[in-house]
N, C-alpha and C positions, 0 to 999 in steps of 0.2 A: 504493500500500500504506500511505502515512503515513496516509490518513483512515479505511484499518481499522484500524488502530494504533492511534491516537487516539479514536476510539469508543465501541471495545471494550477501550481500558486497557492495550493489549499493549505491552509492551517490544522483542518481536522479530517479523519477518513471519510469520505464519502458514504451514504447511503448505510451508515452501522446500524446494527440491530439494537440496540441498548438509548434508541430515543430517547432524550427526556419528554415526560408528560406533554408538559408544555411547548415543546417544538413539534409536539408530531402535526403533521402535515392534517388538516380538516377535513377528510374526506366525507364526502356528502351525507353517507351511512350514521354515520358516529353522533352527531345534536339529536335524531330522533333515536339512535341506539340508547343514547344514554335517558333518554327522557323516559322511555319503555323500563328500563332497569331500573332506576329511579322510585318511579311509581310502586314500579312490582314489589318491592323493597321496602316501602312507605305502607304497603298492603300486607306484607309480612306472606307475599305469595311468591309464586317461582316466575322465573322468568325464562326464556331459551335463545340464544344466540347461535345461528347457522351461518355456513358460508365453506365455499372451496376451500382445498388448502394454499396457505399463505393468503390469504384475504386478507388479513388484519385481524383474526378472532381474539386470538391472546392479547395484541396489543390494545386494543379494546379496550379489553377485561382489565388491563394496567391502567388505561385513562379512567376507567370507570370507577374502580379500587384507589383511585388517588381522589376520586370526590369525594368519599366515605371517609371523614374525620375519625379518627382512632378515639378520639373522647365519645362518640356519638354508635360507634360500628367496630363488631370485634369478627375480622376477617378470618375465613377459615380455608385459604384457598390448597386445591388439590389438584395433579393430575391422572387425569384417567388414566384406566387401564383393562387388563382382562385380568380383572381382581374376581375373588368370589365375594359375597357379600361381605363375609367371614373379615377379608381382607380390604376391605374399605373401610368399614369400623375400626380395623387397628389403624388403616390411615388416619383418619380422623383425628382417633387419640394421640397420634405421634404429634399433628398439627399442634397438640395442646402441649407436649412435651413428655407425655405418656405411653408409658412402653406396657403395654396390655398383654401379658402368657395367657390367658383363660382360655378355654377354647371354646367356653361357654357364650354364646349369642346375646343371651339375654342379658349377660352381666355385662357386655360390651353396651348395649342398649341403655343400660341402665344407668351405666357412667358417662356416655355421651348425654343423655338429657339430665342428669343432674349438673354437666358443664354447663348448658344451654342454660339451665333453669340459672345460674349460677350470674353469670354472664347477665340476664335479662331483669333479675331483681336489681343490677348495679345504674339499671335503667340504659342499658348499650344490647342495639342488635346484633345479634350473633348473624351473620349470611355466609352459608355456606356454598364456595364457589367452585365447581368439577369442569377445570378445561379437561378436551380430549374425552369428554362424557360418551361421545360414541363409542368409544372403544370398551365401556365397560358390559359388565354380563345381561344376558334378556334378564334372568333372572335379580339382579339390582333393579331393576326399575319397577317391580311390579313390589319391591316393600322397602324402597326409597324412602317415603308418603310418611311411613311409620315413626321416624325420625322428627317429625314436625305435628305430630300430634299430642296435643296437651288439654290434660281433664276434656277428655271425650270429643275431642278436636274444634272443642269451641274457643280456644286459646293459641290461635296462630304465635309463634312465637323466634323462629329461626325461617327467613325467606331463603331462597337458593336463586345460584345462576346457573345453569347450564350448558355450557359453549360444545360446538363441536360440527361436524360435518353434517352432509343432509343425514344420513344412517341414524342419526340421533332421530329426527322426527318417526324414520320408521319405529324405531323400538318404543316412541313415547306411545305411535297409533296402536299400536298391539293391546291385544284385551287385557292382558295379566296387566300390562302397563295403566290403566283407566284411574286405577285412584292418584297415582301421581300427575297425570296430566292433567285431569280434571281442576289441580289447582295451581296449573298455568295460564298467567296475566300478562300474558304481552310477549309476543316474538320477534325476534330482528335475526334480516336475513342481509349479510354482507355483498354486495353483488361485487362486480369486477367496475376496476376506473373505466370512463369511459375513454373515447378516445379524444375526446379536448380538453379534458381533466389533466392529462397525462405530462403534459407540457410544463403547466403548474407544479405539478409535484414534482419535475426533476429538478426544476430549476429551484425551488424549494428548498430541497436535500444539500443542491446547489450551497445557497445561500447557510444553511448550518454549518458546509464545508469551510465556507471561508469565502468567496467570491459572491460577486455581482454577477459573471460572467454567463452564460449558458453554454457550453459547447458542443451538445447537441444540436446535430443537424435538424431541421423538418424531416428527410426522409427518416434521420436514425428514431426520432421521438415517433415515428409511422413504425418502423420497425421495432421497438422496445414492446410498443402499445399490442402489438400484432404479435410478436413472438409470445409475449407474457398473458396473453389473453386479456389483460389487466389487473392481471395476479401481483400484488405490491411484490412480493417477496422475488416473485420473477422476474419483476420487472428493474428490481433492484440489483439482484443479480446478472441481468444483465446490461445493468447500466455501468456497474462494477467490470466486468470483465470486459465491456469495450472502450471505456477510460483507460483499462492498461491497453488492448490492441492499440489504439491509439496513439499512446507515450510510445509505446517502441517502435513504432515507425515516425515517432518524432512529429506527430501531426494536432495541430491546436485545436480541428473541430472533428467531433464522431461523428464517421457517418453511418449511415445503412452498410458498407461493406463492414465496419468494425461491428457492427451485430451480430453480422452473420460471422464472421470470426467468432465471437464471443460465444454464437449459440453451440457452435462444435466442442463448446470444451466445459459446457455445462449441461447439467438433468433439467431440461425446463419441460 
């Protein structure tokens, strides 16, 4: 990265993964994202966030988790997996700091909602967040629900996010699934940048780097948009790898040929 640095004038890496909040680029999705999780949050109900991969799901989830004052919300975030139920409960517990041997269910159950209850007397919501949600068991979803039930379910008390690919919605439509979706408030589904969006965001990323400058071409900002579908993360990657084609042929603006270089030597 120091000889696209160097090149191109930047002070800082191009396009890193490790955003701050507040520079991430606005994309369209995100003001109604977050007003959706918000709400769902304020309702003490779940909420679902979908979208391809590298859409911006996670990053989202980090703008979203940075609205949530720690005086106010006590985050419990997790990533999926192909856990058995068994094994999400001890997740959970670890989030707390909790190293759980029982192999007993219902003692795991027991000691997460006395956290929850714990946590909620201090007058702070507990929301518990599962990126990567599709990846976990059918069988998780269908007594997920149970975790959020207090004195007879008339005491909402812990809301949820659940992020992940579209494969999430199938497992939530599945019948075993019914009592947890049933108290789902609001979905956001990430879509891809469009393609006059896309200009704005490089030059954006641009601007974190360190310059004023744009050195993308129109055709390469045609070719980033089109190779990546408008996938961020692809489109990043390959704005990354034709910044270096670029440098090493010693050339100040990317074009369209340096995309197509760039897409040979990446998974997009």
């Amino acid at each position: 990265m120091s000889d696209i640095r160097h090149f191109f004038g930047l002070k800082n890496d191009p396009f890193p993964q490790d955003v701050p909040v507040n520079d991430l680029y606005p994309i369209p999705a995100l003001d109604p994202l977050e007003k959706r999780v918000l709400f769902a949050i304020e309702q003490r109900a779940i909420t679902v966030i979908t979208g391809d991969v590298g859409s911006g799901k996670s990053t989202s989830l980090r703008y979203v988790g940075s609205r949530l004052h720690s005086s106010e919300y006590h985050l419990i975030p997790l990533v999926g997996g192909s856990y058995s139920l068994m094994e999400l409960y001890r997740q959970i517990l670890l989030s707390f700091g909790i190293e759980f041997m029982s192999f007993q269910m219902s003692m795991m159950v027991h000691k997460i909602r006395q956290l929850v209850l714990e946590i909620a007397e201090r007058k702070v919501t507990p929301v518990l967040i599962i990126d990567e949600a599709h990846l976990l068991k059918p069988p998780v979803f269908a007594q997920l629900h149970t975790l959020v039930q207090f004195e007879y379910d008339s005491r909402p008390l812990m809301p949820m996010i659940l992020c992940g690919q579209d494969l999430l919605l199938d497992h939530l439509m599945s019948i075993p699934a019914r009592p947890l979706s049933s108290r789902v408030l609001g979905r956001s589904h990430l879509e891809a940048l469009r393609k006059e969006v896309m200009r704005d965001y490089l030059i954006h990323h641009m601007r974190l780097a360190g310059t004023s400058k744009n050195p993308f071409s129109d055709d390469a900002v045609f070719a980033i948009h089109q190779g990546s579908g408008g996938l961020l993360r692809k489109a990043n990657s390959l704005a990354k790898a034709s910044m270096l084609a670029a440098a090493m042929e010693q050339c100040p603006i990317v074009s369209a040929e340096h995309i197509r270089l760039a897409s040979t030597e990446i998974f997009i």
